[in-house]
Backbone as CSV, one residue per row, in Angstrom:
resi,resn,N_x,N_y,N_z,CA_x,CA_y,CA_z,C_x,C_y,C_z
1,UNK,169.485,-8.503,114.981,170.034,-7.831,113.797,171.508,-8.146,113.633
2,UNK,172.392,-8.737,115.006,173.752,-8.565,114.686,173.707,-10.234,113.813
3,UNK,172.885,-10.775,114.333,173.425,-12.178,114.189,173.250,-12.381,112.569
4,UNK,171.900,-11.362,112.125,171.622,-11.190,110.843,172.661,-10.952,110.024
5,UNK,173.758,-9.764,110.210,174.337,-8.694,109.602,175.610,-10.127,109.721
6,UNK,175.683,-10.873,110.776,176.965,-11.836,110.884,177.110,-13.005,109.924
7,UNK,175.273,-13.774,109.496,175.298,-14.748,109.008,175.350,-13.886,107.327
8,UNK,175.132,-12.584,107.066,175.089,-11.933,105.620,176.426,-11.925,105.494
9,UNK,177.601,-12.241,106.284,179.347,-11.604,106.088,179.273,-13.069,105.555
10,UNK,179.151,-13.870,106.092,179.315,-15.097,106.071,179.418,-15.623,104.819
11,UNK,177.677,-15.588,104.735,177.174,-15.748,102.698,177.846,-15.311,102.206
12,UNK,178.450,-14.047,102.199,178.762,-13.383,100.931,180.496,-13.596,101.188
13,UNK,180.754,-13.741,101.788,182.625,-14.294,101.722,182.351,-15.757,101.378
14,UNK,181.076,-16.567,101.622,181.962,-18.097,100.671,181.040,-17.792,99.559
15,UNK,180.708,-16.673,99.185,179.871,-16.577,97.641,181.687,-16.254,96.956
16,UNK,182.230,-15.374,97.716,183.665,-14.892,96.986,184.580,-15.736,97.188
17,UNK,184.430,-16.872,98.033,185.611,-18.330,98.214,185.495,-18.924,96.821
18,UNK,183.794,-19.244,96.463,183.828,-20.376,95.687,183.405,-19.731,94.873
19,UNK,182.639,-18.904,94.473,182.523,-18.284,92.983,183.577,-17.344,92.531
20,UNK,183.869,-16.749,93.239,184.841,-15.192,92.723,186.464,-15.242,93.116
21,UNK,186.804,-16.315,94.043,188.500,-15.756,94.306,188.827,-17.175,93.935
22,UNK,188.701,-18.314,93.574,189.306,-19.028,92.806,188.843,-19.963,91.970
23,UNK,189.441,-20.924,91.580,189.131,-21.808,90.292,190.213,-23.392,90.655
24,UNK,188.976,-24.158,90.490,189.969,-25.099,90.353,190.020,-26.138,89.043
25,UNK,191.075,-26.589,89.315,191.028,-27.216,87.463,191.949,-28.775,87.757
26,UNK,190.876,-29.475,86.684,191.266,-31.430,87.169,191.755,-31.488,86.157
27,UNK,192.576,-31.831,86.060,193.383,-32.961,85.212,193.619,-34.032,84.903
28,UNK,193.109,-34.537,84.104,192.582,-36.252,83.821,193.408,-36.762,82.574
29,UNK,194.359,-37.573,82.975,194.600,-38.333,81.629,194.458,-39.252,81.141
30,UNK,193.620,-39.252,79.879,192.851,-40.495,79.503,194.281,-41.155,78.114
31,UNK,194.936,-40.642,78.253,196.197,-41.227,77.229,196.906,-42.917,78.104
32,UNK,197.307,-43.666,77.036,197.645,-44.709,77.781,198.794,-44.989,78.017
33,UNK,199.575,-43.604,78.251,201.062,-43.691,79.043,200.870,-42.490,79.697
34,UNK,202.303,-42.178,80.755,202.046,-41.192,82.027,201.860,-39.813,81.024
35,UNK,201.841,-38.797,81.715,201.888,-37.508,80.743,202.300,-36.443,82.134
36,UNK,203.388,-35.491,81.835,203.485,-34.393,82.655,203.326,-33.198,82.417
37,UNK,202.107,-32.760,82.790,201.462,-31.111,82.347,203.018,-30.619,83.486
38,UNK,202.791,-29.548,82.246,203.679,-27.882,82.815,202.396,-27.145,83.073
39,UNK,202.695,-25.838,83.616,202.294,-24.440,83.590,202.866,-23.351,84.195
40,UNK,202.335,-22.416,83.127,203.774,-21.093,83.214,202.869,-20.432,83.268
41,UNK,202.621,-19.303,84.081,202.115,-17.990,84.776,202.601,-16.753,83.638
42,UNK,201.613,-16.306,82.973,201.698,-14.796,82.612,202.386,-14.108,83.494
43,UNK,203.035,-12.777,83.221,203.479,-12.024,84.066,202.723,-11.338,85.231
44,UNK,202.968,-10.951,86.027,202.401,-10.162,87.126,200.884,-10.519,87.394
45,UNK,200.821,-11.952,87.485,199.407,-12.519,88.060,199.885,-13.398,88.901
46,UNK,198.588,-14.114,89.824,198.704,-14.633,90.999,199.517,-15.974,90.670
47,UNK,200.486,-16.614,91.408,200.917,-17.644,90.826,199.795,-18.475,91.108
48,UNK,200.277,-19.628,89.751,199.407,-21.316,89.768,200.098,-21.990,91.309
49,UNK,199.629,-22.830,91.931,200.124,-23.534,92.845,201.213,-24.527,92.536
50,UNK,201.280,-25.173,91.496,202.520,-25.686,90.826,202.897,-25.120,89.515
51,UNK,204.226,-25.852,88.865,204.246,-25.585,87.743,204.831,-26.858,86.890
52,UNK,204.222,-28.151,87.265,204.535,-29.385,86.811,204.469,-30.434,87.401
53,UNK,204.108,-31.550,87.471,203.927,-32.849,88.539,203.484,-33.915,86.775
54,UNK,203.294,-35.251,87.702,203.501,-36.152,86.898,202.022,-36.788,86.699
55,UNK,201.492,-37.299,85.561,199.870,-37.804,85.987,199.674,-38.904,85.301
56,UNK,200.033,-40.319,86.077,199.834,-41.758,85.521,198.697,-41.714,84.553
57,UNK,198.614,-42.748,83.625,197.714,-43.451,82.982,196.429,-43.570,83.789
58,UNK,195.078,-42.899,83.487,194.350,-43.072,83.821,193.821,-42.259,85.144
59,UNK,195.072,-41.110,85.603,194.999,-40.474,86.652,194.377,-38.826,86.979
60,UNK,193.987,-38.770,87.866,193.478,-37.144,87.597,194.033,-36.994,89.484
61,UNK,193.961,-35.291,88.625,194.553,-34.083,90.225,193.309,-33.065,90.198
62,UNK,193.491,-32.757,91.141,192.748,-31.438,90.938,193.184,-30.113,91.498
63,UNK,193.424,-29.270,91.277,194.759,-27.766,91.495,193.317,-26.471,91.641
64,UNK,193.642,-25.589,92.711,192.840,-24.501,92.785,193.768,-23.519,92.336
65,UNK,193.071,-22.672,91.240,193.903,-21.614,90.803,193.764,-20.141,91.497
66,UNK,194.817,-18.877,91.818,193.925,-18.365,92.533,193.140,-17.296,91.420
67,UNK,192.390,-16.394,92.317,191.929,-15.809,91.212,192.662,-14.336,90.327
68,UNK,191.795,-14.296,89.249,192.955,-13.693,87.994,194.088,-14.199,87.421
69,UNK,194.113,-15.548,87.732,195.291,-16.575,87.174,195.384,-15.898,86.216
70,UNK,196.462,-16.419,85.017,196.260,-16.025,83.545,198.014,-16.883,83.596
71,UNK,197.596,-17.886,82.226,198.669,-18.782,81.921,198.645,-19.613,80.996
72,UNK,199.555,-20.827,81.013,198.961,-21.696,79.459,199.621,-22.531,80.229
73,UNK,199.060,-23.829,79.894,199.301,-25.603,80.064,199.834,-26.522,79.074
74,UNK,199.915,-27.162,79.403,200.883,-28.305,78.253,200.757,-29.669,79.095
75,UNK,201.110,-30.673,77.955,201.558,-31.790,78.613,203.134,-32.284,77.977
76,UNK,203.531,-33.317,78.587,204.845,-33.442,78.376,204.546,-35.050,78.098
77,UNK,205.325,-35.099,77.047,205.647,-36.910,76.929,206.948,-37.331,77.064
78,UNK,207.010,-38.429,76.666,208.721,-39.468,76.660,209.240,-38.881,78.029
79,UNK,209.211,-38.257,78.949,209.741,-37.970,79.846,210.771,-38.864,80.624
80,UNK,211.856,-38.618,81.308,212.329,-39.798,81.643,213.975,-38.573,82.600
81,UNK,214.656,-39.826,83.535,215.541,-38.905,84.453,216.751,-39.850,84.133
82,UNK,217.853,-38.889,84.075,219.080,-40.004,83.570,219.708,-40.268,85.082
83,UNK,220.852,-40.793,84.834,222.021,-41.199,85.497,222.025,-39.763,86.632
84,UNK,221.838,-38.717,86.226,222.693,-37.314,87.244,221.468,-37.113,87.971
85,UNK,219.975,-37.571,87.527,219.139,-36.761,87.763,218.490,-35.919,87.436
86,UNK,219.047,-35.548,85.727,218.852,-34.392,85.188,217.008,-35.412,84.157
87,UNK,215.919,-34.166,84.908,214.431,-35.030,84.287,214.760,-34.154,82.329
88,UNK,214.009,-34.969,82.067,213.847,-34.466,80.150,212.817,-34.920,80.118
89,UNK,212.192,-34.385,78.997,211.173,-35.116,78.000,210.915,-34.757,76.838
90,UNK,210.528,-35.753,75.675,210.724,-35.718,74.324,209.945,-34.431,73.782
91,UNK,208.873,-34.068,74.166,207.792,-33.107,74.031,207.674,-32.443,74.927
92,UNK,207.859,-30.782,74.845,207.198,-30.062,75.791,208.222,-29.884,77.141
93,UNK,209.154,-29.935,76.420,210.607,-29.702,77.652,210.575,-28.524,78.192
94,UNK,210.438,-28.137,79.423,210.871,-26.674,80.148,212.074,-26.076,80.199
95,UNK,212.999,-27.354,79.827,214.372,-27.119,80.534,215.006,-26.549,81.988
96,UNK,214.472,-27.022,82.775,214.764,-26.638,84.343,215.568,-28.188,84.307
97,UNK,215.593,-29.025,83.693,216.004,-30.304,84.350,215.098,-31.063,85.693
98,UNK,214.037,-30.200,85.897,212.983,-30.892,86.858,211.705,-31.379,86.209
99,UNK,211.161,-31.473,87.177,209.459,-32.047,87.036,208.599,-30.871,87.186
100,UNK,209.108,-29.599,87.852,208.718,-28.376,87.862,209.513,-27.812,87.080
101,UNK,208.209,-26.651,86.292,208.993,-25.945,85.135,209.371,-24.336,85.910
102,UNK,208.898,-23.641,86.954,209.845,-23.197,87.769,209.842,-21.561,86.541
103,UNK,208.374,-21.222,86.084,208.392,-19.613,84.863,208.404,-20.342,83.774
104,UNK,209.418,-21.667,83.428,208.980,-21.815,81.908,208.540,-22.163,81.100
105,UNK,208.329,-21.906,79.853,207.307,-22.446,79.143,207.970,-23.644,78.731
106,UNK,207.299,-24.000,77.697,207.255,-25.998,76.988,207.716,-25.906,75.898
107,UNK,209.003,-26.048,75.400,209.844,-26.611,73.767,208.609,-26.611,73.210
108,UNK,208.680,-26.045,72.088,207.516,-26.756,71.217,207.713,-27.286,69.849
109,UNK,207.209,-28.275,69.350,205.576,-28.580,69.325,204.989,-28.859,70.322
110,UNK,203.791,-28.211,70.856,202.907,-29.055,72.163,201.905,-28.297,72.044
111,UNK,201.189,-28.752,72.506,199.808,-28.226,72.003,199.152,-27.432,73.480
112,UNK,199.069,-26.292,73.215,198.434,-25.377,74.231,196.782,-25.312,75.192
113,UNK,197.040,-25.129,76.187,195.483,-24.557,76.985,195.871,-23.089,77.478
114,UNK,195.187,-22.192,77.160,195.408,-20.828,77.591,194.526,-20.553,78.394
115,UNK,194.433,-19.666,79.736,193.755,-19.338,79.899,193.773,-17.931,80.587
116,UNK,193.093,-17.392,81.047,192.841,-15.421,81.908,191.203,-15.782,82.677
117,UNK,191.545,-15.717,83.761,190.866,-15.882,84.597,189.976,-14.651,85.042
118,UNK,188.690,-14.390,84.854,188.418,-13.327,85.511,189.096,-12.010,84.744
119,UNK,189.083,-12.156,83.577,189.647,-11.349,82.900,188.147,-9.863,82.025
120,UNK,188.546,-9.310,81.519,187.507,-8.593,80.766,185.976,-8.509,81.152
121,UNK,185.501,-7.616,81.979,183.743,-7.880,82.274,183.743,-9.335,83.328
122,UNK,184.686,-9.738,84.077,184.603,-10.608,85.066,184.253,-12.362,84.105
123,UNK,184.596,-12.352,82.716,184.139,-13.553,82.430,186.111,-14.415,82.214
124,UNK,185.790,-15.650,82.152,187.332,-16.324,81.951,186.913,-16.256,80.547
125,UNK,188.222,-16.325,79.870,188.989,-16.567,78.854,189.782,-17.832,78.319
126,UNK,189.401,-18.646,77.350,189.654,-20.110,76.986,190.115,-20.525,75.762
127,UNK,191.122,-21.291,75.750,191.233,-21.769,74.462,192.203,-22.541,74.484
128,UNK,192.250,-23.789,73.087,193.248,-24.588,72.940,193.994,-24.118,72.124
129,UNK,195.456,-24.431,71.673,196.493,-23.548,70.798,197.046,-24.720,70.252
130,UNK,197.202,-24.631,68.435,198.165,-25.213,67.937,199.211,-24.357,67.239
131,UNK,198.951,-23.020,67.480,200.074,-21.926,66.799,201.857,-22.556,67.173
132,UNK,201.571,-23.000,68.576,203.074,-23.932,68.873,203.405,-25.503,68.058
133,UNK,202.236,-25.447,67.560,202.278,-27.151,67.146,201.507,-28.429,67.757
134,UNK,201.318,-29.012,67.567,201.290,-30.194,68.636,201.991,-31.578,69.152
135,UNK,201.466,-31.890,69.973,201.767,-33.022,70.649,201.053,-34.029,71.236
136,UNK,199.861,-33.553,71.620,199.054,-34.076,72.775,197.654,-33.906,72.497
137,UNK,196.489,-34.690,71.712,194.821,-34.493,72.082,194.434,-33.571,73.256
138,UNK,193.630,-32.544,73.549,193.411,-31.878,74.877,192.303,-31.571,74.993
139,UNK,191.527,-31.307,75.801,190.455,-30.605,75.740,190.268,-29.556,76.909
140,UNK,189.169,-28.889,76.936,188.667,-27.967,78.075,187.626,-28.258,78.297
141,UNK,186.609,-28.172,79.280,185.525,-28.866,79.897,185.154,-27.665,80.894
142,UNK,184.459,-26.525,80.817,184.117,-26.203,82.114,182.872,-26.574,82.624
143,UNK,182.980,-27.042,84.181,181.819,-27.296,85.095,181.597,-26.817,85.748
144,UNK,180.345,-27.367,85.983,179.330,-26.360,87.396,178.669,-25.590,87.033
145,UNK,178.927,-25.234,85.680,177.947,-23.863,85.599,177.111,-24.568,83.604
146,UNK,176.058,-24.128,83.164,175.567,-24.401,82.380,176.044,-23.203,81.033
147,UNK,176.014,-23.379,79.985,176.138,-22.473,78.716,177.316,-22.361,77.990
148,UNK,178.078,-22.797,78.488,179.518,-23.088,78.331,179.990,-23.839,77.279
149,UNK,181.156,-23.015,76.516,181.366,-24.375,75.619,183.072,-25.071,75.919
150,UNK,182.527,-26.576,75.900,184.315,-27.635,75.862,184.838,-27.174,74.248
151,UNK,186.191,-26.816,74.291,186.552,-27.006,73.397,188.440,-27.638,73.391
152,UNK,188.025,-28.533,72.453,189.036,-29.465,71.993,189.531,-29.597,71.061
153,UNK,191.043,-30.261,70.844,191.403,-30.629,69.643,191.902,-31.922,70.253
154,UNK,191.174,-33.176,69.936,190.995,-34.573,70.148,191.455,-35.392,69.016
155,UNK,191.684,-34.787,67.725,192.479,-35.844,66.446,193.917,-36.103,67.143
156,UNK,194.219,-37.383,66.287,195.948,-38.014,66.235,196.567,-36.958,65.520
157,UNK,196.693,-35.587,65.731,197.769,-35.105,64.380,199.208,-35.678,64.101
158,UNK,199.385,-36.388,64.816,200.621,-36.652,64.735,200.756,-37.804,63.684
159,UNK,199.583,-38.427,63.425,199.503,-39.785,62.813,199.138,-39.086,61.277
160,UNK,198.794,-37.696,60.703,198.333,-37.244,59.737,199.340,-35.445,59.304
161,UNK,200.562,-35.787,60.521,201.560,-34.810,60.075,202.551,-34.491,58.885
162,UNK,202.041,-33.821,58.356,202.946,-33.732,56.553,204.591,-33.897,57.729
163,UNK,205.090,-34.429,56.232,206.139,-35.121,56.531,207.608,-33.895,56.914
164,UNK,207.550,-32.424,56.545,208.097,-31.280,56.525,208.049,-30.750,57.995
165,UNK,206.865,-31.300,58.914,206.593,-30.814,60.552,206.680,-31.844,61.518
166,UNK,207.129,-32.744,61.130,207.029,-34.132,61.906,208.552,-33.780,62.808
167,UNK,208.410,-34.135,63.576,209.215,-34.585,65.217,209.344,-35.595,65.178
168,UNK,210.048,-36.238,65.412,210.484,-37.582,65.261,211.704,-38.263,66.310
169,UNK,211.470,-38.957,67.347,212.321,-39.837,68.277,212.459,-40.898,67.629
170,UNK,213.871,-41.520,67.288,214.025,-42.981,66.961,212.560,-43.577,65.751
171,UNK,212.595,-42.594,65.352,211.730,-42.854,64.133,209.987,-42.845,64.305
172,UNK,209.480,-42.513,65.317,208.297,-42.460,65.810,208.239,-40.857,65.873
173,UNK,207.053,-40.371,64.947,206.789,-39.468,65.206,205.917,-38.940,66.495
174,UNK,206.490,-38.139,67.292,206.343,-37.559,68.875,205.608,-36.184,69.090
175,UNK,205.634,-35.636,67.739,205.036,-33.940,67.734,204.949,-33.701,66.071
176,UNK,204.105,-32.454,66.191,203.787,-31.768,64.518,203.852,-30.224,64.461
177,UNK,205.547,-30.217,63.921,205.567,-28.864,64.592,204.430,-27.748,63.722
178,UNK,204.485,-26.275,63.833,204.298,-25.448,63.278,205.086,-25.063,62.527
179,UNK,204.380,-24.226,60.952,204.961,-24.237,59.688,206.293,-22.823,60.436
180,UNK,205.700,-22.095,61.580,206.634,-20.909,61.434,207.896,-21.637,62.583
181,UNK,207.959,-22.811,63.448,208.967,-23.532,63.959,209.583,-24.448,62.566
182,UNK,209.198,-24.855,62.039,210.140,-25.630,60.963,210.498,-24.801,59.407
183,UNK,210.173,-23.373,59.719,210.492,-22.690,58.365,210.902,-21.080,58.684
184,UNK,210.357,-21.023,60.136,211.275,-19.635,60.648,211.189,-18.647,59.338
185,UNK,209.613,-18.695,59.005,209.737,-17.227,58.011,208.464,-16.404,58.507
186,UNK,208.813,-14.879,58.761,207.970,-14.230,58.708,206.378,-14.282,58.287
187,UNK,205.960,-14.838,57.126,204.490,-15.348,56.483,203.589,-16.718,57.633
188,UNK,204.579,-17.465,58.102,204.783,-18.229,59.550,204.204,-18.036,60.443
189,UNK,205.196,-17.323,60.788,205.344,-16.726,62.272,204.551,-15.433,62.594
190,UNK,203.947,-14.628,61.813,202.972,-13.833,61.362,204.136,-12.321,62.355
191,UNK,205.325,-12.224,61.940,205.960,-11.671,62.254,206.332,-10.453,61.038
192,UNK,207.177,-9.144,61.663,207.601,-8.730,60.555,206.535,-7.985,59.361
193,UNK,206.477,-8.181,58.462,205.665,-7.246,57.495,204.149,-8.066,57.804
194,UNK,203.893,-8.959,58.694,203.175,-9.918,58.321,202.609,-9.737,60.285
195,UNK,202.713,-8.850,60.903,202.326,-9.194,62.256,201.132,-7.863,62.586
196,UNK,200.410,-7.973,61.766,198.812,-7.609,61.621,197.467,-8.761,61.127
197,UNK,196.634,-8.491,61.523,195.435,-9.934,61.317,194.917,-9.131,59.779
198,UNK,195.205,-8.181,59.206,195.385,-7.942,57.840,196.567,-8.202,56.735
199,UNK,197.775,-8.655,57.088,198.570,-9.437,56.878,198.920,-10.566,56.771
200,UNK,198.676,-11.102,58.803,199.124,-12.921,58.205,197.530,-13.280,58.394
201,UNK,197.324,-14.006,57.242,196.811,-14.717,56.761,196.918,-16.292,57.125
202,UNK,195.769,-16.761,56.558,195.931,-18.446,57.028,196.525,-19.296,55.839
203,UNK,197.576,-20.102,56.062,198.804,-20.673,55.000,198.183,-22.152,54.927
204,UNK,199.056,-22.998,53.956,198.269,-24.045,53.653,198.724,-25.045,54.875
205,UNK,199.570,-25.185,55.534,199.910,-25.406,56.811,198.810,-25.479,57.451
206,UNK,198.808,-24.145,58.124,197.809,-23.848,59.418,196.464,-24.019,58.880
207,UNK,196.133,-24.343,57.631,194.515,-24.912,57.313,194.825,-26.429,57.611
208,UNK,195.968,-26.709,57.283,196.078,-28.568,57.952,195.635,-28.485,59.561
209,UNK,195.910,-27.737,60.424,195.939,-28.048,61.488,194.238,-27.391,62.136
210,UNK,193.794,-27.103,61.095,192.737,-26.232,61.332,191.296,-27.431,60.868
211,UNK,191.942,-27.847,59.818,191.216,-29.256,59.532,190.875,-30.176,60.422
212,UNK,191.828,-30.177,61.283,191.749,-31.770,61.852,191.224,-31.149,63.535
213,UNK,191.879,-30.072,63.928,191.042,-29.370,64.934,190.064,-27.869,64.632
214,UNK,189.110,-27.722,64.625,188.666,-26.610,63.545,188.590,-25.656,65.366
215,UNK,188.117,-26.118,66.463,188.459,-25.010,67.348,189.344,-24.879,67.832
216,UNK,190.407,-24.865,67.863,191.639,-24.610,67.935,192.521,-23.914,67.517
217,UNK,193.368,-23.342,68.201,193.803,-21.865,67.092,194.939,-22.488,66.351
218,UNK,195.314,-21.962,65.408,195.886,-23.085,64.281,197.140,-21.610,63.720
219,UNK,196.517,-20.703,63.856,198.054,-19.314,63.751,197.590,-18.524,64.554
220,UNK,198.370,-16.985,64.481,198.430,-16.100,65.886,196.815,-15.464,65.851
221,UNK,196.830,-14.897,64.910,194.972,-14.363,64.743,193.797,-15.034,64.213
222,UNK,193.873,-16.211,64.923,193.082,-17.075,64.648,191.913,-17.315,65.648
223,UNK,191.266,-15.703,65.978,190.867,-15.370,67.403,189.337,-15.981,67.429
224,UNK,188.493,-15.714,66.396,187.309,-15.781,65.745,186.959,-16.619,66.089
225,UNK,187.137,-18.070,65.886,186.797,-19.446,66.400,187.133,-20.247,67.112
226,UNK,188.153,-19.342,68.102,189.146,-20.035,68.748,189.068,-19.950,69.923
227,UNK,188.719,-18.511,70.470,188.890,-17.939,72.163,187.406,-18.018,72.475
228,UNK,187.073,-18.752,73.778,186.121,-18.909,74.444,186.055,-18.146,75.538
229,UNK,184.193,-17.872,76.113,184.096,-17.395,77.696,183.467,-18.531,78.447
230,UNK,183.626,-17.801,79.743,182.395,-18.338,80.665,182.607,-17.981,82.230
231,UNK,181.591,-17.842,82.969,181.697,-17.613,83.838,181.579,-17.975,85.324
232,UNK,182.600,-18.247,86.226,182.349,-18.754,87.696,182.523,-20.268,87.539
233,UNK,183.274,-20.822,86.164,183.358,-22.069,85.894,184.470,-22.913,86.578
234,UNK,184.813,-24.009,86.941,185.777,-24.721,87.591,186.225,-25.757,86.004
235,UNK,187.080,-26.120,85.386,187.380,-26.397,84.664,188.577,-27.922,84.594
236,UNK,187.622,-29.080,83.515,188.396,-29.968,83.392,189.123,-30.098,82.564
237,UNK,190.643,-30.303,82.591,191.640,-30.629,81.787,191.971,-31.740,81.174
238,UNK,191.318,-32.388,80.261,192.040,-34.011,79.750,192.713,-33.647,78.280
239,UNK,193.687,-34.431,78.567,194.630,-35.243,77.880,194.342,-36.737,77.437
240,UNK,194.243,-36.545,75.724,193.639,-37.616,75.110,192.295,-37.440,75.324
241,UNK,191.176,-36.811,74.932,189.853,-36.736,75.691,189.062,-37.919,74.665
């Protein structure tokens, strides 16, 4: 009976290793220059194990999150380190001057992965975000488990950015911002008289960005078609999918 009661501790602590206390998540970039994901930790949850590294052309990582993570991802382009040392990049800057963003979030335009781990009724919480704008094709992929849905926003927006949201390095457009980053008005930013989902409304803007990624959240209450579940999933991250 003991050996019984020993091999039942057993089962049921790697049932809670690998199903219930963490998550791990790959990162694959199928873009054909390097790309450096950030990630910034919600408040008062378990930290991510990093919060930035670098991922060649064609390269994937794979990161265990612990459990109840809750955070958002990005990738970073043009990146590059001057003369002092001080790292930058054109898209999706943290401003730490590192390769680790070290709490912060990503300059935007850049295009978001959100996620809450183990959140509500034990299921995760998913979604891609263009409320910041974009920068970067992305997708979500969870595996291992069946019923699940990937959701992506995989168009060039940048190649179909009205000319009023465009980002622009040396004349190459680099990002597409959001109407409430390049117009800072309340109707926008769904701020102000306008920060109820009976208020802001969807603008002719955020139907552009809604067009070209339709699951993707495209303004702040754009919850409906946007936020995904699933459960006990390990989850792939690509860039450019």
């Amino acid at each position: 009976m003991a050996n019984a009661s020993l091999l039942f501790a057993i089962f049921f602590a790697a049932l809670l290793v690998h199903g219930g206390l963490s998550t791990t998540f790959t990162f694959q970039n199928n873009c054909p220059n390097t790309v450096w994901p950030g990630i910034q930790n919600n408040p008062n949850v378990p930290a991510f194990p990093q919060t930035g590294f670098e991922l060649g052309a064609s390269a994937s990582n794979s990161i265990t999150a612990p459990s109840n993570w809750a955070g958002r991802m990005w990738g970073r382009t043009g990146c590059s380190t001057d003369a002092s040392g001080r790292f930058t990049c054109q898209t999706g800057d943290c401003g730490t001057g590192q390769v680790a963003c070290n709490g912060n979030g990503g300059a935007p335009p850049a295009s978001l992965l959100e996620f809450t781990l183990q959140g509500d009724g034990g299921k995760d919480f998913y979604d891609v975000s263009l409320v910041d704008g974009f920068n970067l094709p992305v997708s979500i992929a969870p595996q291992g488990v069946s019923g699940c849905t990937t959701t992506s926003c995989s168009a060039n927006i940048n190649s179909q950015c009205p000319a009023v949201l465009q980002l622009t390095v040396s004349g190459a457009v680099v990002g597409c911002k959001s109407a409430c980053l390049a117009f800072n008005q309340d109707q926008y930013c769904c701020t102000g008289p306008y920060n109820t989902s009976q208020t802001c409304k969807p603008t002719s803007y955020s139907e552009f960005f809604k067009s070209e990624c339709p699951q993707a959240y495209s303004y702040a209450f754009d919850d409906s078609s946007s936020t995904f579940t699933c459960t006990g999933a390990n989850y792939l991250i690509t860039f450019c999918p």
